[in-house]
TORKOL-364126 format. One line per field, with one value per residue (C-alpha): residue number from 0; z, y, x. Coordinates in steps of 0.001 Angstrom, whole numbers, padded with zeros to 6 digits. Each point is the difference from the previous one (the first is absolute). Layout:
BEGIN
torba	(NUM	...)
w	(Z	...)
v	(Y	...)
u	(X	...)
This chain:
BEGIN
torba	(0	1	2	3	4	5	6	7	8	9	10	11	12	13	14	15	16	17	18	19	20	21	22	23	24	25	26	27	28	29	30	31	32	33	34	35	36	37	38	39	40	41	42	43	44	45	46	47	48	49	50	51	52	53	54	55	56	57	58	59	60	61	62	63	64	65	66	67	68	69	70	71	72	73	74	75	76	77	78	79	80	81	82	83	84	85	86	87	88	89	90	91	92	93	94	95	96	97	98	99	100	101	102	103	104	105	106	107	108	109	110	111	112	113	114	115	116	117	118	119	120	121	122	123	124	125	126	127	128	129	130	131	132	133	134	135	136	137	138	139	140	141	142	143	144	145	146	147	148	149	150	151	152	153	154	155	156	157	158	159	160	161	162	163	164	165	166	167	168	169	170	171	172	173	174	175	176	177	178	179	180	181	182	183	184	185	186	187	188	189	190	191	192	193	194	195	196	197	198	199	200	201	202	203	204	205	206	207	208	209	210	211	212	213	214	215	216	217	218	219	220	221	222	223	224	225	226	227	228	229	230	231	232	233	234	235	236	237	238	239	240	241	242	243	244	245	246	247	248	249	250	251	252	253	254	255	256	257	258	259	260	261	262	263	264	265	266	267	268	269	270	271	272	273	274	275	276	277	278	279	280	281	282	283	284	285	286	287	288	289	290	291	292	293	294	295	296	297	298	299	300	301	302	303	304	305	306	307	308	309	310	311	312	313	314	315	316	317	318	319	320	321	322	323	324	325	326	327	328	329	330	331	332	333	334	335	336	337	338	339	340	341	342	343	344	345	346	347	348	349	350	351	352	353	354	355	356	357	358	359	360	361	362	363	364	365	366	367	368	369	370	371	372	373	374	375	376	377	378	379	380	381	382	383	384	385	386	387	388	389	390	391	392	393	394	395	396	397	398	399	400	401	402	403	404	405	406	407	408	409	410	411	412	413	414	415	416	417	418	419	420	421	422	423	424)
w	(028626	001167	002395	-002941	-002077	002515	000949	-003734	-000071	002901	-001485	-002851	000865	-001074	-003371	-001205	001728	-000959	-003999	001222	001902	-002353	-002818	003338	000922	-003103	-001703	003453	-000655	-002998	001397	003375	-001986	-002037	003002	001770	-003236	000355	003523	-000395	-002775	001472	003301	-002083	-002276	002910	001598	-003753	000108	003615	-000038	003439	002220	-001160	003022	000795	-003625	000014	003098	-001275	-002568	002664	001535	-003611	-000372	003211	001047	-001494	002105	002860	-000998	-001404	001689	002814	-002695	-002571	001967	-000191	-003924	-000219	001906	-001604	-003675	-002170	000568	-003320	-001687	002787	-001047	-003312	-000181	002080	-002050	-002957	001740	000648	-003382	-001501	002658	-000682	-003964	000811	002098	-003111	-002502	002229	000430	-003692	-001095	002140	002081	002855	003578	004035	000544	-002797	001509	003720	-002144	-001771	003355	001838	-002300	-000553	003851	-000259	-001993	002334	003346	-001832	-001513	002563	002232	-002473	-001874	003298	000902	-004088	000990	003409	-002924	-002760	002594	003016	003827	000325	-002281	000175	002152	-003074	-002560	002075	000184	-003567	-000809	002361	-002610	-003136	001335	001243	-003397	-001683	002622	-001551	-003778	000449	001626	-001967	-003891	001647	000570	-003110	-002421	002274	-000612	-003870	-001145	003028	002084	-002243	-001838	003774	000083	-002914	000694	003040	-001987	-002267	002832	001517	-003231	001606	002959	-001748	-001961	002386	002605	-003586	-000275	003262	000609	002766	000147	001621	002995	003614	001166	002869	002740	-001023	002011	-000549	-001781	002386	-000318	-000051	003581	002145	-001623	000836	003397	000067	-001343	002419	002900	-001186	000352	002948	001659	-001167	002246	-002913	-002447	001495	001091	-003881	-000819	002479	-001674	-003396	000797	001753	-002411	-003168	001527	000987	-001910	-003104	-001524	-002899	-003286	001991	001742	-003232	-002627	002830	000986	-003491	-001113	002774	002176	-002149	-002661	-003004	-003162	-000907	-000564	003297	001561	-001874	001097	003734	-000239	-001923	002798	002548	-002647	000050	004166	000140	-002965	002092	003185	-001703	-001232	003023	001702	-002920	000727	003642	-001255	003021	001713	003072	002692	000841	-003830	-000195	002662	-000983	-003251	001621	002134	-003027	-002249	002576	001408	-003338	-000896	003460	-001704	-003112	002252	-000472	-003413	-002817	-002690	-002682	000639	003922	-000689	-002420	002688	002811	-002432	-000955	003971	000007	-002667	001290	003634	-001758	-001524	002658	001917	-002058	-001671	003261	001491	-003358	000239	003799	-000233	-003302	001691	003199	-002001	-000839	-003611	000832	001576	-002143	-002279	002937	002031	-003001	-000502	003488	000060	-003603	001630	002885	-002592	-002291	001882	001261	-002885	-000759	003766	-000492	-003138	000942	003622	-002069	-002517	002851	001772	-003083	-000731	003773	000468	-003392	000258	002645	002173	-001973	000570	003867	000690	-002348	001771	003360	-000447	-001797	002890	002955	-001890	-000639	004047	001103	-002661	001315	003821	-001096	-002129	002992	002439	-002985	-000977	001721	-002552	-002942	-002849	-000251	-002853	-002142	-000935	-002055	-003817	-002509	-002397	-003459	-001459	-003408	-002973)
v	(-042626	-002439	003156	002634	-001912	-000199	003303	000622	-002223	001650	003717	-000477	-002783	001781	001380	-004146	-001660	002520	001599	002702	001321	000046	001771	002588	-000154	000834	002955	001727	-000694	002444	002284	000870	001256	002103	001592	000350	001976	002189	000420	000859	002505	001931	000588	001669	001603	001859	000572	001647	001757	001500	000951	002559	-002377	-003663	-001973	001636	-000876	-003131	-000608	001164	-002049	-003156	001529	-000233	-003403	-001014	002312	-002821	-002212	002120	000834	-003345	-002705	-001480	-000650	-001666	-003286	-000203	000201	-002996	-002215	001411	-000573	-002739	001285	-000973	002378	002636	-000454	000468	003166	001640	-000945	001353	003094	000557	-000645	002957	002414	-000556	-000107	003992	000795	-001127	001898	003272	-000345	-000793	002605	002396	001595	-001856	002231	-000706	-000304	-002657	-002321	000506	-000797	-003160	-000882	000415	-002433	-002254	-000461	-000541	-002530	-001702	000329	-002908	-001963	-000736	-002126	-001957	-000912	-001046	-002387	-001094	-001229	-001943	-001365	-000951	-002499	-000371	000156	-002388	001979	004002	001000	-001508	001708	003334	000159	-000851	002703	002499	-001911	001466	003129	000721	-001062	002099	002527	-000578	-000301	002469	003377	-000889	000009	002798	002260	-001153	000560	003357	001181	-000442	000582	001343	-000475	-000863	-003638	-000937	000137	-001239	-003313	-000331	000369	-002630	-002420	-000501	-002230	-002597	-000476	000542	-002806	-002206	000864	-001028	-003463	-001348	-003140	000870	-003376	-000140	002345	-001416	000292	002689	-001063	001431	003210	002591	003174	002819	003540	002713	001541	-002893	-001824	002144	000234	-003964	-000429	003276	-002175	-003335	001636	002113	-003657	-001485	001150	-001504	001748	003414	-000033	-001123	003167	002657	-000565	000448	002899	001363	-000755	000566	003413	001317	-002617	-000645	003240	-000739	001440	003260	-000531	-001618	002641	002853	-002491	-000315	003108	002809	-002231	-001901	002595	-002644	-000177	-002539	-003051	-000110	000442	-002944	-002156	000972	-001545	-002733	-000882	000373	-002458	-002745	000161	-000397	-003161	-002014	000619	-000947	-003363	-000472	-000247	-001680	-002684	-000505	-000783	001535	003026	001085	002349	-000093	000622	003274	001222	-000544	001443	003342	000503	-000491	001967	002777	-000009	-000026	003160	001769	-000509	001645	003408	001350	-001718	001906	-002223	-001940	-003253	-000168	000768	-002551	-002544	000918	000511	-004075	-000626	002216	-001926	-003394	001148	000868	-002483	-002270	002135	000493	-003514	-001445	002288	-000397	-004259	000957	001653	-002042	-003066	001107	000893	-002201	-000220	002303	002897	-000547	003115	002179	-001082	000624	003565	000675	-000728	001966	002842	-000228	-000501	003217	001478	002996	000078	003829	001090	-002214	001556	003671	-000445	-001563	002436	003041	-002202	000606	003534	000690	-002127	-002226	-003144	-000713	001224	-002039	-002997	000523	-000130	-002482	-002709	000960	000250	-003807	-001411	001418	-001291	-003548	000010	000323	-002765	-002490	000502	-000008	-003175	-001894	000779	-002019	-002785	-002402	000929	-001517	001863	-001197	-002846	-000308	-003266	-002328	000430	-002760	001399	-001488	000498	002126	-002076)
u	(-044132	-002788	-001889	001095	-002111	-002846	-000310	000055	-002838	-001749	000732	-002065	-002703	-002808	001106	000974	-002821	-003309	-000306	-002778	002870	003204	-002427	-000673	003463	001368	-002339	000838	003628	-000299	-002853	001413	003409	-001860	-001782	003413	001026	-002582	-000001	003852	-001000	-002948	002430	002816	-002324	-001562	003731	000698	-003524	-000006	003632	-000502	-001497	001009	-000446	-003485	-001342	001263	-001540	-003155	000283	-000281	-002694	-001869	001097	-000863	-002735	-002859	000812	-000653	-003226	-000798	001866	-001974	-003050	002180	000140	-003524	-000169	002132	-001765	-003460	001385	002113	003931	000841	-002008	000453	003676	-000490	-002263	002791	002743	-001700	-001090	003760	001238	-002260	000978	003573	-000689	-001395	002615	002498	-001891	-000143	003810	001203	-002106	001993	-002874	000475	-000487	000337	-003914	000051	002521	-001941	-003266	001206	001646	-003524	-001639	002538	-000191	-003809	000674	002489	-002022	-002291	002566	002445	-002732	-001552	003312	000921	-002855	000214	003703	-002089	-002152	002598	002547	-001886	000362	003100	001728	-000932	003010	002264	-001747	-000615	003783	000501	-002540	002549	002669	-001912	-000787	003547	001759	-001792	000968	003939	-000730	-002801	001996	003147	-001416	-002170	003009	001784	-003177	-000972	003698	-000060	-003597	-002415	-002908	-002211	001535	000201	-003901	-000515	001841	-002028	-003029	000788	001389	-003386	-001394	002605	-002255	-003194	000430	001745	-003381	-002490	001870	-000321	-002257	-002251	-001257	003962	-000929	000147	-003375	-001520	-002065	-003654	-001451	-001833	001289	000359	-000991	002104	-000394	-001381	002967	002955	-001495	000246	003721	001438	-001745	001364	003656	-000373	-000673	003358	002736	002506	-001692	-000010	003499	000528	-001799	001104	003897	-001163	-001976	003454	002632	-002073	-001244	003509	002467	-000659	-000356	002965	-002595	000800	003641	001640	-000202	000941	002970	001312	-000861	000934	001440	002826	-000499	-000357	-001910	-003502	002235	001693	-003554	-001114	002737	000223	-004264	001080	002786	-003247	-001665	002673	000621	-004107	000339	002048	-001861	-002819	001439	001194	-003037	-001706	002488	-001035	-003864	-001725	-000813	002543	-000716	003814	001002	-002501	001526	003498	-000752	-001583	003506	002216	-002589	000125	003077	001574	-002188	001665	003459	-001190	-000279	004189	000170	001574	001868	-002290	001276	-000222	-003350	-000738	001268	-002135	-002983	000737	-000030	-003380	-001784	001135	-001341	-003575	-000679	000577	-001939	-003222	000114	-000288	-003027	-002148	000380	-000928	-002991	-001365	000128	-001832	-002689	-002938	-001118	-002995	001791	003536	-000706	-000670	002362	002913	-001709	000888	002913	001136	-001801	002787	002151	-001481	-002505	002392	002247	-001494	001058	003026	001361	-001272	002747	002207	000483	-000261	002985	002053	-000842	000645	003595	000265	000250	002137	-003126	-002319	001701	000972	-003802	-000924	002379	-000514	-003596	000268	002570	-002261	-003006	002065	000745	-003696	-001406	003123	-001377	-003811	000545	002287	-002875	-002630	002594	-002483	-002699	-000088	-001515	-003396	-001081	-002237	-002790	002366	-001599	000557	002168	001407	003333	000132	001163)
């Protein structure tokens, strides 16, 4: 009972100990199921919209969603450390809340069309390419160094509850009333973190080193070089660009696996990615509860994450799926948990933004080429093909990162100056 109740403790450190980040914590909580209802709505929309070539459209969809960050990516670093994260966060929140207030309105009024979905998509992903690094080094500046890798995985907590409540009132409300409600909830979910972001106390922030702001091309030239010198760091990167690029493709695989694949209806395809949700909640807790970043838990976490995806391939029953997608989800999180905490704490307070920007554009960066093979893969063989790559791709990738980080084990990720920092109220 006595270690229960520590690593309860330990779990959730930074939501008792710093206010700036429960208000965070908890507008996101609402927010981030919204956006997984809409995310879960725009993909069976599309399936309903392109009904002779499903898994291309929905993999065109991805590209849309993820074609920004492509484009945009590597520079995004660089615009948070040039500006204040907090109100970088919130000018992209409220960008996304009016895109998905249009996208409602276009739906309910019953003129809604393919090209308007990939539109939305496109600039909903703008949005995204400069929110996910500077929310990222806001979380650095809301708890501080000693505790980022507890709130990075609580973060992966948030995100991946939402990713149960999120798909599973998506399907229900999809099933009974349409597209449309699905986006307007999301709409309305982002005031939750608009005013949480307006109520923190600033004065409450951990404080940067100073240095000079960098521009745009000189300082993406500077970050790239700062983690082409880290052997850690680009082994780090080299997985993610791996397993993101050829395993984590489920915004395409999922609706073709519930829809032509197990031949069910909008409800069954939000509860298979709520299944996915809950596997990736308790990996996320679970590393939350171990406080630090682990080179041997990433890795663990890509082999189950992958592996798991491999015995997807024959699958044809519902609830065997559901299982493996709970062993998949558990895996990822573990996995990507783990390689954010990694790469944020290498970083030094002046190259932080850039160096998260690199690594979401690993993450993102090929998500158009990613979602394009994936939906060919299920066009060509469904997904049993789909998923046969994806987890050998993922274990092969897994393999080379486990020898690559054995041959660096002697290096220890580089530090940083020690900065005084003061503990929020």
């Amino acid at each position: 009972m006595t270690l229960l109740r520590l690593a309860s403790r330990r779990t959730f450190a930074s939501l008792r100990r710093h206010r700036n980040y429960r208000l965070f914590f908890y507008g996101q909580l609402t927010s981030v199921a919204g956006t997984w209802m809409q995310n879960i709505a725009m993909a069976w929309l599309v399936v309903g919209l392109a009904p002779h070539s499903r898994g291309l459209a929905v993999g065109l969809l991805a590209a849309c969603r993820f074609g920004p960050f492509t484009v945009l990516g590597l520079f995004s670093g660089v615009v948070t450390d040039r500006f204040d994260n907090r109100r970088v966060v919130i000018a992209t929140q409220s960008v996304q809340m009016v895109f998905s207030a249009v996208l409602a309105a276009v739906t309910l009024l019953g003129h809604v069309q393919l090209w308007e979905v990939y539109a939305i998509a496109v600039l909903t992903g703008s949005a995204l390419v400069f929110d996910a690094p500077s929310r990222q080094n806001l979380t650095f500046q809301m708890v501080g160094r000693d505790e980022l890798p507890n709130a990075i995985a609580l973060n992966s907590s948030l995100f991946n509850a939402s990713r149960i409540f999120g798909p599973a009132a998506a399907g229900m409300i999809y099933g009974f009333t349409g597209a449309g409600v699905c986006f307007l909830v999301n709409a309305i979910s982002f005031f939750a973190v608009l005013v949480g972001l307006l109520a923190m106390r600033t004065r409450d922030f951990f404080p940067l080193e100073k240095f000079e702001r960098p521009t745009i091309l000189s300082g993406t030239r500077e970050g790239l070089a700062y983690v082409r010198r880290q052997p850690r760091m680009m082994v780090v990167i080299l997985l993610t660009l791996i397993v993101s690029t050829f395993s984590f493709n489920f915004n395409v695989t999922l609706p073709v696996l519930a829809y032509s694949t197990l031949h069910t209806q909008a409800q069954v395809y939000g509860i298979l990615s709520a299944l996915f949700g809950a596997g990736a909640l308790v990996g996320a807790l679970t590393a939350a509860s171990l406080g630090r970043a682990s080179a041997k838990v990433m890795l663990v976490g890509s082999l189950v994450f992958t592996g798991s995806e491999l015995a997807l391939a024959p699958v044809h029953t519902p609830i065997l799926a559901g299982v493996l997608l709970f062993l998949t989800g558990a895996g990822f999180t573990a996995w990507s948990a783990n390689s954010n905490a990694m790469m944020q704490l290498a970083a030094p307070d002046r190259l932080r933004g850039r160096v998260i920007g690199i690594y979401f554009y690993a993450f993102n960066g090929t998500g158009p080429a990613a979602g394009l093979l994936a939906g060919w893969l299920c066009a060509r063989g469904g997904t049993q093909l789909a998923f046969i790559v994806a987890g050998c791709a993922g274990l092969a990738g897994t393999a080379v990162a486990a020898v690559r980080m054995q041959r660096v084990r002697r290096l220890r990720l580089p530090g940083i100056p020690a900065v005084p920092q003061r503990r929020a109220a």
